[in-house]
C-alpha positions in Angstrom: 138.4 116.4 84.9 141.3 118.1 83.0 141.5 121.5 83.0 142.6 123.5 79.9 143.1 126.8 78.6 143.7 128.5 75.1 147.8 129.1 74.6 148.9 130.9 71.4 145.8 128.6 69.3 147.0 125.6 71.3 145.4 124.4 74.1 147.0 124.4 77.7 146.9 121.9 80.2 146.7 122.9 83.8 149.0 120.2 85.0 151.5 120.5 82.5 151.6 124.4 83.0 152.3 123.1 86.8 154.9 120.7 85.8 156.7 123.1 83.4 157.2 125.7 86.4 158.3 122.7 88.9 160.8 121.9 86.3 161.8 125.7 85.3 162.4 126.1 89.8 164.5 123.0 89.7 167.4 124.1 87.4 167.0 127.3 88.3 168.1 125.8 91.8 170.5 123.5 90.5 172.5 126.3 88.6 172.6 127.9 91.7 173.7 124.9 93.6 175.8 123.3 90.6 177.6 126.7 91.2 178.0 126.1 95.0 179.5 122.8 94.1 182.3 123.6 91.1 180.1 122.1 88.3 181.8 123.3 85.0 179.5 126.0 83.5 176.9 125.1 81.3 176.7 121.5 82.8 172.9 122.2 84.4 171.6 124.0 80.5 173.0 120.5 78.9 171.4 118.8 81.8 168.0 120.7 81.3 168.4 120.2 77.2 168.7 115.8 78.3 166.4 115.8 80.8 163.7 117.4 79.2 162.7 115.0 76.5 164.2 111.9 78.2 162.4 112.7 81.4 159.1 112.8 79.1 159.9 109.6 77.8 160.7 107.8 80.7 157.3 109.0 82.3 155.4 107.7 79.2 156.9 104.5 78.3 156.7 103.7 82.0 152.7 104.2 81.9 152.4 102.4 78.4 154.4 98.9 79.3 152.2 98.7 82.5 148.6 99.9 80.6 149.6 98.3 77.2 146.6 96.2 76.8 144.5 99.8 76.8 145.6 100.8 73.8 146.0 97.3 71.7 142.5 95.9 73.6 141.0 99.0 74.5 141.4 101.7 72.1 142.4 99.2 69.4 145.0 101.7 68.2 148.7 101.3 69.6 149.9 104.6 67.8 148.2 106.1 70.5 151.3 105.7 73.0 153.1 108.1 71.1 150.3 110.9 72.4 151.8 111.8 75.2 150.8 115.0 75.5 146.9 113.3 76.0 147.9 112.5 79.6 148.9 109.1 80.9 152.5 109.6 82.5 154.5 107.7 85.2 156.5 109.9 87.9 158.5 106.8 88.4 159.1 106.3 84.6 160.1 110.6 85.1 162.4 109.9 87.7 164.1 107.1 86.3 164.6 109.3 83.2 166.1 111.9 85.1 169.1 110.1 86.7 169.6 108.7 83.5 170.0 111.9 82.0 172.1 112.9 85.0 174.7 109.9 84.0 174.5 111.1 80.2 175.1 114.6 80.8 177.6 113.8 83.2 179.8 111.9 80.9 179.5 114.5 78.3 180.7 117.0 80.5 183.1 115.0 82.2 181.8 115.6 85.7 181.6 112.4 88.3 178.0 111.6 88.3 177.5 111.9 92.2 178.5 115.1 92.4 175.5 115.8 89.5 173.2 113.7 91.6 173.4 115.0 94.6 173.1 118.5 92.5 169.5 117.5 91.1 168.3 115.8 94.2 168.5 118.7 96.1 165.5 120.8 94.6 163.6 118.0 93.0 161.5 117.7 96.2 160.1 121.4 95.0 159.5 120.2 90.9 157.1 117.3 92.5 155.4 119.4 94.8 154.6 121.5 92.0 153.4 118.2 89.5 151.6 116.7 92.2 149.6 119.9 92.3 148.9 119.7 89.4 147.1 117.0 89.8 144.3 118.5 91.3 143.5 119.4 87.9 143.6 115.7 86.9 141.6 112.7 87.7 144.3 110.9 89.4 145.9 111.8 92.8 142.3 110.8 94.6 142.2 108.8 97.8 139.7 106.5 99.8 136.4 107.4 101.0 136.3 108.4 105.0 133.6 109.0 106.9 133.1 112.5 108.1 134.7 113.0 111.5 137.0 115.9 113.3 139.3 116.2 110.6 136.7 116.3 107.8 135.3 119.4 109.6 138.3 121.2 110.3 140.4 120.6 107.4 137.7 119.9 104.7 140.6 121.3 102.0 142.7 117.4 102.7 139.7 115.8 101.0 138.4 115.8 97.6 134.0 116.3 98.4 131.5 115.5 96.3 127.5 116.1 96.6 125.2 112.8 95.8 122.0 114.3 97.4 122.3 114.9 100.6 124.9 113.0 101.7 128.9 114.2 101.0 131.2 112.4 100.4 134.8 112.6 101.5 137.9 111.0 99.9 141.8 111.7 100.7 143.3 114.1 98.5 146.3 112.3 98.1 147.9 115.0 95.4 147.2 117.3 98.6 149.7 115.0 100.4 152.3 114.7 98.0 153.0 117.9 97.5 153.6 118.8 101.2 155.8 115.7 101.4 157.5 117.2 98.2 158.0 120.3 100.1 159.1 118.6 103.4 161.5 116.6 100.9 163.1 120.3 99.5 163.2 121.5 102.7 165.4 118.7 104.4 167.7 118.2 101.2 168.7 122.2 101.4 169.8 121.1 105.0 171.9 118.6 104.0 172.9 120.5 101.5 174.5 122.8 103.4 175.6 120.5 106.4 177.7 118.5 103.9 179.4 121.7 102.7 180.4 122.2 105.8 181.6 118.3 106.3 184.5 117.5 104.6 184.2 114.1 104.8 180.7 114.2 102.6 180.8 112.1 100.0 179.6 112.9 96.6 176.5 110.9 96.2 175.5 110.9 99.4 172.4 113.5 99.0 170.8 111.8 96.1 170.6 108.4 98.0 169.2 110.5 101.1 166.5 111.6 98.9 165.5 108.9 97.0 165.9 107.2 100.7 163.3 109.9 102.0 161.1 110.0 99.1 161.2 106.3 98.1 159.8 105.7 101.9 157.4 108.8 102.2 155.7 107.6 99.0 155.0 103.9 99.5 152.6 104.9 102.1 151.1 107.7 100.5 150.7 105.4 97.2 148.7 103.3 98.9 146.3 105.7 100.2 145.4 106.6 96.0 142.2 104.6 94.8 142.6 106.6 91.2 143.4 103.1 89.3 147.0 104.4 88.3 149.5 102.0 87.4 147.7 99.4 89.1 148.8 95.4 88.8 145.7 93.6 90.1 145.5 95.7 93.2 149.4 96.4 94.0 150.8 99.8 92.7 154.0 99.5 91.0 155.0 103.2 91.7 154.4 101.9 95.8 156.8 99.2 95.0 159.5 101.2 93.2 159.1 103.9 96.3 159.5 100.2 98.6 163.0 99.4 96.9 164.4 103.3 97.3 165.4 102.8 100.7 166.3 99.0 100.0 168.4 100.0 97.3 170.2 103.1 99.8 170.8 100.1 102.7 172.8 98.1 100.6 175.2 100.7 99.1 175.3 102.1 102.5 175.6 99.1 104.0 178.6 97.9 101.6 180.7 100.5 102.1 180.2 100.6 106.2 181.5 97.0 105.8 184.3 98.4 103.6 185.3 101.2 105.6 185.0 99.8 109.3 186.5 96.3 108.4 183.4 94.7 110.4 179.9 95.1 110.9 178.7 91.1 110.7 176.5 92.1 113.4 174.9 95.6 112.6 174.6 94.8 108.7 172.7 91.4 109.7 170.7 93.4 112.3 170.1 96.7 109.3 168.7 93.7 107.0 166.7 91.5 109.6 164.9 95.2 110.2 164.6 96.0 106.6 163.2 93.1 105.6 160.7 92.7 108.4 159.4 96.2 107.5 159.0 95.1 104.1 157.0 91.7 105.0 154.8 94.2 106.8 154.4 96.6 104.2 153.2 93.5 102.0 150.9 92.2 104.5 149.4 95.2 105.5 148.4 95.8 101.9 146.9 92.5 101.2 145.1 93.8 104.7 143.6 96.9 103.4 143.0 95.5 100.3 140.9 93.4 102.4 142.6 89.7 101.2 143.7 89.1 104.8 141.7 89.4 107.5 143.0 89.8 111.2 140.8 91.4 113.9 138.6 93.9 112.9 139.2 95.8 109.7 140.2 99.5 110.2 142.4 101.8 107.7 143.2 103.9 110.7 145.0 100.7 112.5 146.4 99.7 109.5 148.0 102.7 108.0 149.3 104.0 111.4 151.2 100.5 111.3 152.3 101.4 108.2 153.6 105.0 108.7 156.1 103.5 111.6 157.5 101.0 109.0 157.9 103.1 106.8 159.5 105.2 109.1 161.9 102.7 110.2 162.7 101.6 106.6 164.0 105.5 106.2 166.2 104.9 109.2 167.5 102.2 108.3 169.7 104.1 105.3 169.8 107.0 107.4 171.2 105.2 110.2 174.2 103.9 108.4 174.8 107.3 106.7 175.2 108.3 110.4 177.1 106.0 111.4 179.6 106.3 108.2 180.0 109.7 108.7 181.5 109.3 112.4 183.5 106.6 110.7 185.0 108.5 108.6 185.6 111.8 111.1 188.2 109.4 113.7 189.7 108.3 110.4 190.4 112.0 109.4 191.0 113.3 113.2 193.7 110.1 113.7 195.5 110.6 110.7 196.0 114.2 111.6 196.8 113.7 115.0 199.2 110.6 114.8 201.4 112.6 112.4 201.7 115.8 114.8 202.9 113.9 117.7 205.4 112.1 116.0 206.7 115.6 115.2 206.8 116.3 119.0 
């Protein structure tokens, strides 16, 4: 299902008339918040002008490397990866383009890229809220079948239904999903944003590994809850997997510079990493669960992804956790240096 519309002779997409306004909000936001935080003029237009065309090409040479045997076996025509605008796009591939557009623009403007980052990681929660909605006008973004129960009746709009008879059928709408954990994402990252303007021992940086952090985690369980065949190896999802090594990626800067600034922490970073990496393990076996190549007890998706949720809870507090922890760091570094000096004036 891909819903169109007549544009000036062309013809309109649905979901890239939702993208488009999830990426017009976003720099919108970021000028406003680029202003907050000193960004030379002109740095988010240049960032938008980059981002644009790289974003588009990230997103669509993510999908093609992972789905290449479609066009060469399939379709028999290769070419056809250069139609992006015929659907097939990665948000991974999208994201990946944007913090590389973040780095080029920030070089040409001769900004530090942190302080860029943590600029387009503030709204971006909002531009996918929007392209996830937009999915509803798509054939991806489509959960499992459940059975009809509580929820079913009083929430019927979480599920996609369809009519074979008689019977209806309910499946997870996933897209549904997404975009409230885009908007939950927005929401928290305007907090931060304006509780590190008030800390002035923030780092620059910081925000964009808190949201990637929050995202990454929020979207490995929610991947696996799609059954839309989307960037699928055998049965794992790479975008679940690139969500999975978000957080990983946010313990181990974290975790190097808590090491760095304290002068210790053999016991907490080996106690961060024991708890990351058994929250991974479980991630991995509780998808070869659902997926229904292990077997322990009796099978049940509710079991299984309520597992799930706490680990991937606990692999966002991980990051989180050291953030914390840096911050008070650095706060009795700031409060002793300004206090030794004074009483030495006494």
């Amino acid at each position: 299902m891909d819903v169109t519309f007549p544009l000036l002779g062309l013809t309109g997409h649905a979901y890239g008339l939702c993208t488009t306004v999830g990426a017009l909000f976003m720099l919108v936001l970021m000028g406003i918040f680029g202003y907050r935080k000193q960004l030379p003029p002109g740095t988010v237009r240049v960032f938008g002008l980059i981002a644009i065309p790289i974003g588009i090409i990230g997103a669509r040479l993510a999908y093609c490397l992972l789905n290449y045997e479609i066009f060469i076996q399939t379709y028999e025509n290769p070419w056809l990866m250069f139609a992006f605008y015929d659907g097939g796009l990665s948000m991974t591939g999208l994201l990946c383009g944007l913090v590389l557009a973040a780095w080029i623009t920030a070089r040409l403007m001769k900004v530090r890229f942190a302080a860029l980052f943590d600029v387009m990681s503030v709204p971006l929660g909002l531009f996918i809220a929007c392209a996830r909605f937009g999915e509803r006008f798509t054939d991806i973004g489509i959960g499992k079948v459940v059975e009809p129960n509580g929820i079913t009746r009083l929430m019927p709009w979480l599920f996609v239904q369809s009519q074979a008879g008689i019977n209806i059928e309910f499946r997870m709408a996933v897209f549904i999903y997404e975009a409230i954990a885009g908007i939950i994402l927005f929401a928290v990252m305007l907090w931060l944003f304006f509780a590190s303007n008030k800390n002035k021992n923030a780092r620059q940086g910081d925000l964009g590994l808190l949201c990637f952090t929050i995202y990454g985690a929020s979207q490995t369980i929610l991947e696996s809850l799609r059954d839309d065949g989307h960037m699928l190896i055998i049965f794992l999802r790479v975008a679940q997997v690139a969500a999975a090594l978000m957080p990983v990626l946010a313990t181990m800067i974290f975790a190097k510079r808590y090491r760095h600034i304290s002068g210790k922490g053999g016991k907490r970073i080996i106690l961060t990493w024991l708890a990351v990496l058994v929250c991974v393990a479980g991630l991995i076996f509780l998808e070869f669960s659902l997926d229904g190549r292990i077997t322990w007890g009796a099978p049940s998706m509710l079991r299984d992804y309520g597992i799930m949720a706490v680990l991937c809870i606990l692999l966002c507090a991980m990051p989180c956790s050291l953030y914390h922890t840096l911050s008070r760091c650095l706060y009795r570094q700031d409060h002793m240096n300004v206090s030794i000096p004074q009483a030495e004036d006494e």
